[in-house]
N, C-alpha and C positions, 0 to 999 in steps of 0.2 A: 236325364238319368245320370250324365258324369256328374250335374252339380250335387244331385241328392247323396252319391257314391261317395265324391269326396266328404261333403258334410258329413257325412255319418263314420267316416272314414279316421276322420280329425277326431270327433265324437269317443270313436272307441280308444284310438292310443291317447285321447287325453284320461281315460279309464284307467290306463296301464301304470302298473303292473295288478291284472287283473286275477281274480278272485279266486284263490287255487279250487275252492269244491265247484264254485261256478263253470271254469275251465273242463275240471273236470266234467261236468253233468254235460254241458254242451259236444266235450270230443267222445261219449260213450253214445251220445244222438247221432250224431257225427254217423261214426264207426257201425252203426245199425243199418241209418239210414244209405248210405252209401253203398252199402256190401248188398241192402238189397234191392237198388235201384238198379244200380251197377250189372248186376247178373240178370235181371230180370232184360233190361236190354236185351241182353245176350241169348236171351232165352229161359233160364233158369225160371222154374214155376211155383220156389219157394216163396211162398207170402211173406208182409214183412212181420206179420206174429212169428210166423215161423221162423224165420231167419235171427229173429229175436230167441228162440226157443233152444233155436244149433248154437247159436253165439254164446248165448248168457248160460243157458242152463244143461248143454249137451245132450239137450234130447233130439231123438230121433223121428222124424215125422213121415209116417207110413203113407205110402201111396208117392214118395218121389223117391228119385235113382241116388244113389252114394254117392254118384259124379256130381248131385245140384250138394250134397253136404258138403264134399269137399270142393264145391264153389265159394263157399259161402266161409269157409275154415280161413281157407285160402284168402281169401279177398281181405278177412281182417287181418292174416299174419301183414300183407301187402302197405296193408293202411301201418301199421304200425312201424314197419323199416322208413315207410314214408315220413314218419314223426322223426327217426333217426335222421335221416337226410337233412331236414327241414333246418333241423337244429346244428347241424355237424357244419362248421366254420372251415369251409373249403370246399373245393369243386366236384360238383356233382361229372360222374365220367359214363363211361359206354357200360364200364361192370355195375355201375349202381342201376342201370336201367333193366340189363341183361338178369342181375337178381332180382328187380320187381316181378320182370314175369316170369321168372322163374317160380315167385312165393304164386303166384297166378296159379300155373297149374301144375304144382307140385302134385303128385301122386293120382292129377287126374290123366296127363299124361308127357311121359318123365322124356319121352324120344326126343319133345322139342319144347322142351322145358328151359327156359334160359338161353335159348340158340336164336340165331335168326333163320328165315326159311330157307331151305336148298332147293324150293321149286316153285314154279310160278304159281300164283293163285287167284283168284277172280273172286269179287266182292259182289254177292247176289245181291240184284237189282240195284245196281249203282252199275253207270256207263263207262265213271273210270277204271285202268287196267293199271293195275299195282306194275311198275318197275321190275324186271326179271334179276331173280334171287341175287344174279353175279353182281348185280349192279348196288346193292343195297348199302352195301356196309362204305362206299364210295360213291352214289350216282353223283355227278353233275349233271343237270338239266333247265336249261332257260323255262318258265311258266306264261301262263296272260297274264298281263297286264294287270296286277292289284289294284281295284281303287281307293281301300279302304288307305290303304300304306302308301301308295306312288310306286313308281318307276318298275322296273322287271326285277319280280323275286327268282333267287337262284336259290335251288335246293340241294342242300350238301348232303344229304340223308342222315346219318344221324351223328355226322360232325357238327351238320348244321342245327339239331335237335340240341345240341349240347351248348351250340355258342349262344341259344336263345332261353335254355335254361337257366345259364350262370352268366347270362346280362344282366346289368344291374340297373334293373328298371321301378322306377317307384308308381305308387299312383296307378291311372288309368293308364298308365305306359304297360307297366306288368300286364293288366289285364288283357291287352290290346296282345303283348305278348304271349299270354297263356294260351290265348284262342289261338292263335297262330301255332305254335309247338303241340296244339290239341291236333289241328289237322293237318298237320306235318306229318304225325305220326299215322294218320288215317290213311293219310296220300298216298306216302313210303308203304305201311303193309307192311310192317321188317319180322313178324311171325307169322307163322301160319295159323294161329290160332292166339287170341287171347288182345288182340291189338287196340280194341274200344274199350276193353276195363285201363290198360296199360296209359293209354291216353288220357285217360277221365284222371289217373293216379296222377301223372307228371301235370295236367290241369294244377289242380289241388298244389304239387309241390310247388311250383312257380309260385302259386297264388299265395299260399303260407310264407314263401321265403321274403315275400314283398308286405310281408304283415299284415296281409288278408285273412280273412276266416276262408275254413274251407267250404265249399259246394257241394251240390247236388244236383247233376244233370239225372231229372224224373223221368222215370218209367211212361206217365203220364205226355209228357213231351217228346215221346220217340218219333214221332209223326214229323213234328217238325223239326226234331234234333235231326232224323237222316237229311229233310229236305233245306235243311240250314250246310251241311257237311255238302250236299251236292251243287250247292252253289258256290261253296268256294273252290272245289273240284273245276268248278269253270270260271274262277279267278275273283268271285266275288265273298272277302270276308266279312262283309259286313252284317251278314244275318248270324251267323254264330259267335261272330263278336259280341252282338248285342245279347244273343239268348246266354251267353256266359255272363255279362254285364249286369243281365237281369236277376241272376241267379247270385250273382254278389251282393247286391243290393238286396234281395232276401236273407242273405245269409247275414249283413251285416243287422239287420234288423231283428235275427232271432237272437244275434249276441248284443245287442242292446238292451232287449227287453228281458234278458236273464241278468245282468249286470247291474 
């Protein structure tokens, strides 16, 4: 898989500077696909016609709550500060993260909109126990033993979130990093709500900043996306490395075959 990644990898920036309506037509796929994969994890029972329907055309689709619409508002305001980020020549910080989820769940609910949590929280059916609230915004804590990466990872929480975002990693390094700042942010828990959209978003940014296309962790894959996330819960990343890997490697083939 890393040889096909790169190959196609080389493939597309020898493309570049690539085809402004193509771009476009691919980041409006993008921005579809995403917002309703994305919330459908989460729960959200908006279809992706539909989510197409609130996005594109402001209708309203009868039979789901205000709260799945303004999932779905939400999730593209997110996707697009993420384009800001992406492009903006200097370090991404604690407040650029803090306003992604904020754009998350603006107006769906505003108490902990942009804040980190002030109270413990428990991730149904998952064995890990998120870090208590005091500890978030500072934890130090020693991990198992990674085999994907060597030696003993120390998790700074989301200092450490930050030094692995604005590392300047190319290639299958990025990637290797992206998976890791995905379940960084899984591990920590730093909201009480909103934390596997927030994740799947700094995925994606990592991935863009390193001249990737962006991705699409599928609805379809929930199964094995949590049971990928519980293994590295117990020190092994190498199953969500791969399924992020894999999902590159698609992504980089739908921007091939548009190009």
């Amino acid at each position: 898989m890393e040889k096909k990644i790169i190959e196609k990898f080389q493939r597309l920036n020898s493309a570049r500077p690539l085809p402004e309506s193509a771009v476009k037509k691919l980041k409006e796929k993008f921005e579809v696909d995403m917002t309703y994969n994305s919330n459908a994890i989460e729960g959200n029972r908006l279809t992706l016609r539909e989510t197409w329907l609130v996005l594109r055309k402001g209708i309203t689709i009868g039979g789901k709550t205000m709260e799945e619409h303004l999932e779905a508002k939400n999730h593209l305001e997110a996707i697009m500060h993420l384009y800001e980020l992406a492009k903006a020549r200097r370090k991404i910080t604690e407040k650029d993260i803090l306003e992604l989820h904020r754009l998350v769940l603006s107006k769906v609910d505003e108490d902990i909109a942009g804040k980190y949590r002030t109270k413990q929280v428990y991730i149904e059916g998952a064995v890990h126990v998120p870090p208590p609230p005091n500890k978030v915004p500072r934890l130090r804590t020693n991990l198992q033993k990674f085999g994907l990466f060597g030696n003993y990872q120390i998790y700074d929480t989301m200092k450490r979130v930050l030094f692995y975002i604005n590392k300047k990693d190319k290639g299958i390094d990025a990637i290797k990093t992206a998976s890791k700042i995905h379940h960084m942010i899984t591990w920590i828990h730093p909201f009480v709500d909103g934390n596997g959209r927030v994740a799947r978003l700094l995925l994606n940014l990592k991935l863009v900043r390193a001249g990737f296309p962006p991705i699409v962790l599928r609805k379809g894959e929930r199964k094995a996306y949590y049971s990928a996330l519980k293994k590295a819960d117990e020190g092994d990343l190498y199953p969500i490395t791969t399924m992020i890997a894999a999902n590159v490697d698609r992504s980089l083939d739908l921007w091939l075959s548009v190009i």
